[in-house]
Backbone bond lengths (Angstrom), bond angles and torsions (degrees), N, CA, C in turn:
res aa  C-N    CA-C-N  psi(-1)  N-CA   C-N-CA  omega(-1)  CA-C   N-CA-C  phi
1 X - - - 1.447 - - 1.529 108.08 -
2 X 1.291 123.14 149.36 1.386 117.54 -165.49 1.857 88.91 -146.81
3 X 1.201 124.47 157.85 1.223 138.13 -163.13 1.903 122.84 -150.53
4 X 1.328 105.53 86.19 1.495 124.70 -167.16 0.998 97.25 -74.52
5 X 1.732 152.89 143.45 1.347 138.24 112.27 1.361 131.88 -58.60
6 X 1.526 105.26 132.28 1.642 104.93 -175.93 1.222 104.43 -133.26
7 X 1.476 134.31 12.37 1.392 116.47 138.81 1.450 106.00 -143.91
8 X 1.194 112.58 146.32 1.939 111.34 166.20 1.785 105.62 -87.81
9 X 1.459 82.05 -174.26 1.996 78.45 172.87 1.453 125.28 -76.38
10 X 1.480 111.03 -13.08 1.451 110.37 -153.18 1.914 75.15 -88.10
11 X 1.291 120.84 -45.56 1.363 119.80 -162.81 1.923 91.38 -68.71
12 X 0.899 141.79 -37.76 1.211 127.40 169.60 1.575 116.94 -50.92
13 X 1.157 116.85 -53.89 1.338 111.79 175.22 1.138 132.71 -73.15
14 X 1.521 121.73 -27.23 1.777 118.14 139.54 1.584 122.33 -38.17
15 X 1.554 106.78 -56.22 1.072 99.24 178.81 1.865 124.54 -67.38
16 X 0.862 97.16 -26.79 1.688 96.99 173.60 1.910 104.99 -72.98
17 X 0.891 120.12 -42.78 1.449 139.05 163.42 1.671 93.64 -19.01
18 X 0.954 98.41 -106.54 1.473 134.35 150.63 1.702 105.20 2.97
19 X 1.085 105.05 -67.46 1.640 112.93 -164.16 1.649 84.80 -78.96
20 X 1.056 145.56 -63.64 1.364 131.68 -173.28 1.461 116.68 -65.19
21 X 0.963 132.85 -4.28 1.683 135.03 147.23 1.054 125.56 -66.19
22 X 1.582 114.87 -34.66 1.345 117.24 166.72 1.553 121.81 -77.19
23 X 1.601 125.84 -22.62 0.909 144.28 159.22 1.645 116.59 -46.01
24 X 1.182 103.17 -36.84 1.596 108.99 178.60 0.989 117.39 -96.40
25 X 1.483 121.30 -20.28 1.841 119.23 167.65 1.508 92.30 -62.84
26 X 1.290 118.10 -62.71 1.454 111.60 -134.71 1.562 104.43 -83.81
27 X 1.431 124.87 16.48 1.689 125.03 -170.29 1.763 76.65 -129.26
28 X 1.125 121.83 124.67 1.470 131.71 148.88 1.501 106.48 -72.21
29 X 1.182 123.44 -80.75 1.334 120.94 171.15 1.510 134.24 -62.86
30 X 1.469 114.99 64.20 1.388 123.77 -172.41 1.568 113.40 -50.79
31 X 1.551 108.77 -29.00 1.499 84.58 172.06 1.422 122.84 -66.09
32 X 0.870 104.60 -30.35 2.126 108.93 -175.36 1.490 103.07 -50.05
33 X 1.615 112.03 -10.12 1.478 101.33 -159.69 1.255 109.39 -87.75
34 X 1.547 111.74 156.75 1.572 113.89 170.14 1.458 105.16 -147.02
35 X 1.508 103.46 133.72 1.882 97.65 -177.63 1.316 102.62 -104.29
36 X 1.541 129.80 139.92 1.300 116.13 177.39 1.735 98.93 -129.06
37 X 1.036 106.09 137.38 1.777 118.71 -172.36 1.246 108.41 -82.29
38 X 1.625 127.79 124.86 1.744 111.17 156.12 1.118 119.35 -67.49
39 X 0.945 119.01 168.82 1.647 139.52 -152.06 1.735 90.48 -107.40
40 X 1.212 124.72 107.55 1.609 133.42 28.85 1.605 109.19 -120.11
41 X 1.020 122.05 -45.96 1.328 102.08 176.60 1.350 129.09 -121.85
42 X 1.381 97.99 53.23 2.021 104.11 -177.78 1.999 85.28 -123.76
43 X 1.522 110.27 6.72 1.888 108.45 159.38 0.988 119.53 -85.69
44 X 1.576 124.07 -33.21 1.526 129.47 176.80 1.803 84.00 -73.46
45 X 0.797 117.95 -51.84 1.919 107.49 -146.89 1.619 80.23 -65.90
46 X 1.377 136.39 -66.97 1.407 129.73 -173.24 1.372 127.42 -12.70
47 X 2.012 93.18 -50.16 1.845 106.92 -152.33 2.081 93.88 -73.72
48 X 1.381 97.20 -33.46 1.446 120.51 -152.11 1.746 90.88 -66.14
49 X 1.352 122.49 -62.00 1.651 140.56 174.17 1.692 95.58 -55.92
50 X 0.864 127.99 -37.09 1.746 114.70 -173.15 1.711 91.18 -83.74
51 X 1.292 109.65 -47.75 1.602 104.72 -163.29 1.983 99.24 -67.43
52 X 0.893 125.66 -9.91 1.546 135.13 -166.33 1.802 94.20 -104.02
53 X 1.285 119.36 -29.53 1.207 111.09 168.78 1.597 140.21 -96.20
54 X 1.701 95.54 22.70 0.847 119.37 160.41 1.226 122.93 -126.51
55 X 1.011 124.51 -12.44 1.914 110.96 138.38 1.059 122.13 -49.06
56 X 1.413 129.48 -51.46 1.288 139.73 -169.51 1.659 119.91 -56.30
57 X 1.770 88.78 -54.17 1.734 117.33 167.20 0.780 140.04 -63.60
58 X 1.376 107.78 -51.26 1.575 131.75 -138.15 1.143 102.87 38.06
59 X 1.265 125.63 69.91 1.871 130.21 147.30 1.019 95.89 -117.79
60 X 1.419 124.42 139.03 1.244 141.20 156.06 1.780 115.88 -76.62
61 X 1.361 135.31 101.49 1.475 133.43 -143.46 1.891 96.65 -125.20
62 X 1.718 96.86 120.08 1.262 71.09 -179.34 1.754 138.63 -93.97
63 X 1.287 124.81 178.98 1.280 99.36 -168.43 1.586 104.62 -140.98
64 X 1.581 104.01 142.03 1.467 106.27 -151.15 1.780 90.11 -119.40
65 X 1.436 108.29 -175.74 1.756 110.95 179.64 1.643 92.73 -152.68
66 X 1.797 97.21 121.73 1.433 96.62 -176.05 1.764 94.62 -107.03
67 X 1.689 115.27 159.06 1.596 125.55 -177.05 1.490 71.89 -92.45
68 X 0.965 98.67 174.56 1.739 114.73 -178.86 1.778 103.61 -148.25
69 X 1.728 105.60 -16.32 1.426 113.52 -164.39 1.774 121.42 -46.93
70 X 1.796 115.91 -39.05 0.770 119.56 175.06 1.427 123.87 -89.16
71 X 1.204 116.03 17.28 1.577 116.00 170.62 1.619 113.17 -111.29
72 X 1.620 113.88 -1.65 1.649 110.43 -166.60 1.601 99.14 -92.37
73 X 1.119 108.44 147.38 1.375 123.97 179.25 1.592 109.09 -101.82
74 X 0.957 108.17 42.36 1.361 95.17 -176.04 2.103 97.72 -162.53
75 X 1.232 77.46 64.90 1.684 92.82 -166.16 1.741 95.68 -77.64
76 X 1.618 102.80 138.73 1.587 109.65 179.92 2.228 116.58 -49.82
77 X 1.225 77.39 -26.21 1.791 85.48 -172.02 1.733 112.58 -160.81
78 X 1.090 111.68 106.86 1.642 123.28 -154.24 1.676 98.38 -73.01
79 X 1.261 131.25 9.07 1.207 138.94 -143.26 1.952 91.08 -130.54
80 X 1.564 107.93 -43.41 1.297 102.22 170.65 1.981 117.38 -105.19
81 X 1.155 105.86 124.82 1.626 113.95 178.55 1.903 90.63 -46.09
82 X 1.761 100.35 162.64 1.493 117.17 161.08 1.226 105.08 -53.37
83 X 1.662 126.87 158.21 1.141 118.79 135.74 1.759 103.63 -84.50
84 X 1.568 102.72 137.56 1.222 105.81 162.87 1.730 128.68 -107.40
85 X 1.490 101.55 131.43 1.799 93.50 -173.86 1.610 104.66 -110.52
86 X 1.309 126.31 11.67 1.352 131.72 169.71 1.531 125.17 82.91
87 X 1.279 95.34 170.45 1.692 83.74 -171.03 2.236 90.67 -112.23
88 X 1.603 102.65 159.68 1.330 111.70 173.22 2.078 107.65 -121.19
89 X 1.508 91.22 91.76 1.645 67.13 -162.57 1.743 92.78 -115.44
90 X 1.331 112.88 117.72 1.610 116.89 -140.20 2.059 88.80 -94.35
91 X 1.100 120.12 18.07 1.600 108.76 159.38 1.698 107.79 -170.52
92 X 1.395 95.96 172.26 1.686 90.24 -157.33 1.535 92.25 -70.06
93 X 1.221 117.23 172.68 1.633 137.07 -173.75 1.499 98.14 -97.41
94 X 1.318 118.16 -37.06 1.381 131.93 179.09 1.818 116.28 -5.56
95 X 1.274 143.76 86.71 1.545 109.18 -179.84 1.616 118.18 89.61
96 X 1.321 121.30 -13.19 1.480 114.01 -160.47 1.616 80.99 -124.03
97 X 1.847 99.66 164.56 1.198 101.32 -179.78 1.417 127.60 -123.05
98 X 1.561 124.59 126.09 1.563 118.15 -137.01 1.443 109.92 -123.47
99 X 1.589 115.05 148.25 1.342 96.33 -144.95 1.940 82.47 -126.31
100 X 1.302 114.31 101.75 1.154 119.26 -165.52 2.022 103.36 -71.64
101 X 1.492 84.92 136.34 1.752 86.69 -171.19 1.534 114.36 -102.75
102 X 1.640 148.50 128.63 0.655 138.73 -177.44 1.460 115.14 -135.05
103 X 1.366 129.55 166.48 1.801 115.90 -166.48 1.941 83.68 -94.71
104 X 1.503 112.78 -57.07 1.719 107.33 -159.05 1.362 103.13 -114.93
105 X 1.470 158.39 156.92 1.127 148.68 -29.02 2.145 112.91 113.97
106 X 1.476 103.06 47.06 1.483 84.09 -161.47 1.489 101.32 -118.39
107 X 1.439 114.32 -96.10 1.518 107.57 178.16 1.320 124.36 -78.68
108 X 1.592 117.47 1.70 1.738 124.72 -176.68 1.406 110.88 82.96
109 X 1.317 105.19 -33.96 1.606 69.95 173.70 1.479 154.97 -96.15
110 X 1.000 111.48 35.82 1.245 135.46 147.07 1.373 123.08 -53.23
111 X 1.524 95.70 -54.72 1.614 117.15 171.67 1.111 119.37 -54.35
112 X 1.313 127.21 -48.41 1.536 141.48 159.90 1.445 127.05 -42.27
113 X 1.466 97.69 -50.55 1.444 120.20 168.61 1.743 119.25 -73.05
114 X 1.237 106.95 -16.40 1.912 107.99 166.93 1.518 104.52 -91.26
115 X 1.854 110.71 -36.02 1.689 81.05 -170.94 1.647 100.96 -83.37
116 X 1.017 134.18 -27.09 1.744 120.37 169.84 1.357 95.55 -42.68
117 X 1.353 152.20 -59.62 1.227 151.10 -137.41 1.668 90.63 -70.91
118 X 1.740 107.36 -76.08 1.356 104.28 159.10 1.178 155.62 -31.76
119 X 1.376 103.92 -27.77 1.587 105.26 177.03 1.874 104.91 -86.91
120 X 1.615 104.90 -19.95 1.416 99.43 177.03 1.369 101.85 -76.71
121 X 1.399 166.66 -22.02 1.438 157.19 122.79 1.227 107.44 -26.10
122 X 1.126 145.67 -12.32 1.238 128.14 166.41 1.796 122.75 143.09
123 X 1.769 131.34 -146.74 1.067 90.53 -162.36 1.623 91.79 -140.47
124 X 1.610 109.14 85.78 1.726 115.30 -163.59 2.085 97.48 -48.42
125 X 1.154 70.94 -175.10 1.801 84.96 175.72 1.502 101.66 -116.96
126 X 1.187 135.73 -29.99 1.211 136.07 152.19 1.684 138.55 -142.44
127 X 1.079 117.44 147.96 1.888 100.72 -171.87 1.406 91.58 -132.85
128 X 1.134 106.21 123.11 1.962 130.15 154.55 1.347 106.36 -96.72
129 X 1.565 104.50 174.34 1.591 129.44 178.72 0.853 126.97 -107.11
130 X 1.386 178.25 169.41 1.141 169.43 117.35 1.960 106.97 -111.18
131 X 1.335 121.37 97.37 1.153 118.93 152.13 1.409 165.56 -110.90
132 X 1.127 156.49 17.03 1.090 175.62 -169.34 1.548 113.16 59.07
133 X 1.156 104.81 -43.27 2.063 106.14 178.60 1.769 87.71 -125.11
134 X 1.165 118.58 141.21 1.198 101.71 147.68 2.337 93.32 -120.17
135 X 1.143 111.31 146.38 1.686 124.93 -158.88 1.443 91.21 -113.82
136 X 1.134 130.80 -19.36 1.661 105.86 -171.94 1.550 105.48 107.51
137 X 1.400 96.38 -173.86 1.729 121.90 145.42 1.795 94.76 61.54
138 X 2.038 107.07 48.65 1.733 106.18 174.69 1.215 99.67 -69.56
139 X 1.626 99.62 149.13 1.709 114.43 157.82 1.676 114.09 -114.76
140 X 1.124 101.15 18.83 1.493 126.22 -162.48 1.836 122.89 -133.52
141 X 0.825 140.38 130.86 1.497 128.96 175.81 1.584 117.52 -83.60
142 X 1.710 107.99 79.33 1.258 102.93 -132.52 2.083 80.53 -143.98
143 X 1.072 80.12 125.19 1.731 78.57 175.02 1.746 120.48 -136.68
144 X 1.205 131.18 164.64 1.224 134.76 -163.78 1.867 89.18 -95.84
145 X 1.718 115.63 141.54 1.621 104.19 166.53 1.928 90.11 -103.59
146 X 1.158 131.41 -51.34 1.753 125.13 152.22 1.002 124.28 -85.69
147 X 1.760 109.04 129.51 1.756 107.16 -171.90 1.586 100.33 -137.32
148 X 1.191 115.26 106.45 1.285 124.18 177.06 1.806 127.54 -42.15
149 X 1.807 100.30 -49.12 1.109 100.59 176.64 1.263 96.41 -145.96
150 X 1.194 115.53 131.10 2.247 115.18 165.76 1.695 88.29 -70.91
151 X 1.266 114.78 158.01 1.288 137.06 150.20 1.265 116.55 -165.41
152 X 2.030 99.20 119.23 1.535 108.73 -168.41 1.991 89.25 -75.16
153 X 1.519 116.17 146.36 0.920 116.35 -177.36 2.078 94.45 -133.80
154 X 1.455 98.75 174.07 1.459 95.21 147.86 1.486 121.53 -115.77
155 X 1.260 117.45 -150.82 1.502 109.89 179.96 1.676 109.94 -103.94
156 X 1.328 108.57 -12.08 1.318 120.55 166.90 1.345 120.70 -79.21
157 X 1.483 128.74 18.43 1.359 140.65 -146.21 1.490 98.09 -134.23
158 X 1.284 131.67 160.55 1.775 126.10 145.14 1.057 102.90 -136.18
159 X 1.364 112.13 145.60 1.600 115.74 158.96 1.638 117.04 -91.09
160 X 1.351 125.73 140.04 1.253 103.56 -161.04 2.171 80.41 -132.30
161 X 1.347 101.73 139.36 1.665 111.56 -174.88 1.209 81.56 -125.54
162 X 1.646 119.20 129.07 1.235 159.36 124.56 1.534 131.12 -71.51
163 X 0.872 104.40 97.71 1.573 126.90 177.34 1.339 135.29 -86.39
164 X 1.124 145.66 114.33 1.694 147.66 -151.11 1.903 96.07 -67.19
165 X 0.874 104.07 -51.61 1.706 108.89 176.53 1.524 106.96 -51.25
166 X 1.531 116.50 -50.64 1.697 105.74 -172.23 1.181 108.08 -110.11
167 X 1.652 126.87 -22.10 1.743 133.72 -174.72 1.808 95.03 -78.77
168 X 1.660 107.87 -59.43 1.431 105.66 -132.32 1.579 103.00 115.36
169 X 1.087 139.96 -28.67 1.501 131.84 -174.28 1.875 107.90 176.67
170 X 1.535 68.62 140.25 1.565 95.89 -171.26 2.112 108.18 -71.98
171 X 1.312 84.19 114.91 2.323 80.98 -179.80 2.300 82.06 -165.12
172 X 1.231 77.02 145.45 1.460 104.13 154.77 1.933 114.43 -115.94
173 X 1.093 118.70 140.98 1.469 139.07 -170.78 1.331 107.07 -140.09
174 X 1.556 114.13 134.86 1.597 123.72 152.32 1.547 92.98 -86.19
175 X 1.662 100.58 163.46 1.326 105.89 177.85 1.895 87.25 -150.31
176 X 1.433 103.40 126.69 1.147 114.41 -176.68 1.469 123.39 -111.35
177 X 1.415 127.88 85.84 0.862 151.17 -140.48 2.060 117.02 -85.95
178 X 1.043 114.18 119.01 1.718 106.32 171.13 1.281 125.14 -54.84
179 X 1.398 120.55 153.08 1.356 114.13 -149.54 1.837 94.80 -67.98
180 X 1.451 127.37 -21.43 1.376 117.64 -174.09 1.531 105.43 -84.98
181 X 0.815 142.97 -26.21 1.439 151.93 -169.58 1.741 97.38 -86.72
182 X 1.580 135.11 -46.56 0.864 113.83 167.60 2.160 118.38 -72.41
183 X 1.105 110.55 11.36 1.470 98.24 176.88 1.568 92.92 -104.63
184 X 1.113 143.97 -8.53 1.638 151.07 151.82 1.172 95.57 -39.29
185 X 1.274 132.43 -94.70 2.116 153.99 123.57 1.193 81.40 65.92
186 X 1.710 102.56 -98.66 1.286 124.98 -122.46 1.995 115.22 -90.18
């Protein structure tokens, strides 16, 4: 196993910088907006992009955290249910337009599995992406509208995002995996 760095913190926080500037060109009506984070670490990236878009703004934007657990099809062991820890989504979705936050960007479905989550809350007027890596390798017709970093990856590869809220410290890493360790993986 071998272990590249491909972002530090300071490059994380440009890049979130960055991704919430673009967030504000492309929403004319920032109040309508609402960012909601997947569960586990597209809530820290959420709070961090809403709290950054109010420096920028001064809008105060609010920011919600959706479980996504019971909508993925691709459960580790069909034998044990999700654990579910719930979603906090602090205003209706109804009409407003929501810019779903995620750390990686890989086969979509995840993505798939937040907006079912979302559309059962209700019925936005529009939903974007915002992600931190997007890696490639869709199984989904599923695209990033903010993408922090492209990284061509393979499937024998992981990207692993560390976050100060759930790591202790902010770094992005490839992790390049042996061919037996990636059939563990997958």
């Amino acid at each position: 196993m071998s272990i590249k760095n491909l972002m530090t913190s300071e490059d994380v926080r440009r890049t979130l910088a960055r991704i919430a500037h673009q967030i504000i060109e492309q929403n004319q009506v920032i109040q309508d907006l609402l960012l909601i984070g997947i569960r586990t670490r597209g809530a820290p990236l959420a709070r961090r992009l809403a709290s950054l878009i109010e420096t920028f703004a001064g809008i105060i934007i609010p920011v919600g955290t959706l479980d996504i657990s019971q909508y993925r099809d691709d459960f580790i062991s069909p034998n044990l249910p999700p654990v579910i820890h719930g979603s906090d989504i602090p205003a209706s979705v109804d009409g407003k337009s929501i810019v779903l936050v995620d750390d990686v960007l890989y086969t979509g479905r995840s993505i798939r599995a937040a907006m079912d989550a979302l559309i059962d809350q209700g019925r936005p007027r529009v939903i974007q992406l915002a992600v931190l890596i997007d890696r490639g390798h869709r199984e989904m017709p599923i695209r990033a509208d903010y993408v922090g970093k492209n990284i061509p990856s393979s499937r024998s590869e992981k990207i692993q995002v560390r976050l100060k809220e759930t790591d202790g410290i902010d770094k992005v890493d490839i992790i390049s995996l042996t061919e037996r360790q990636s059939l563990k993986v997958s």
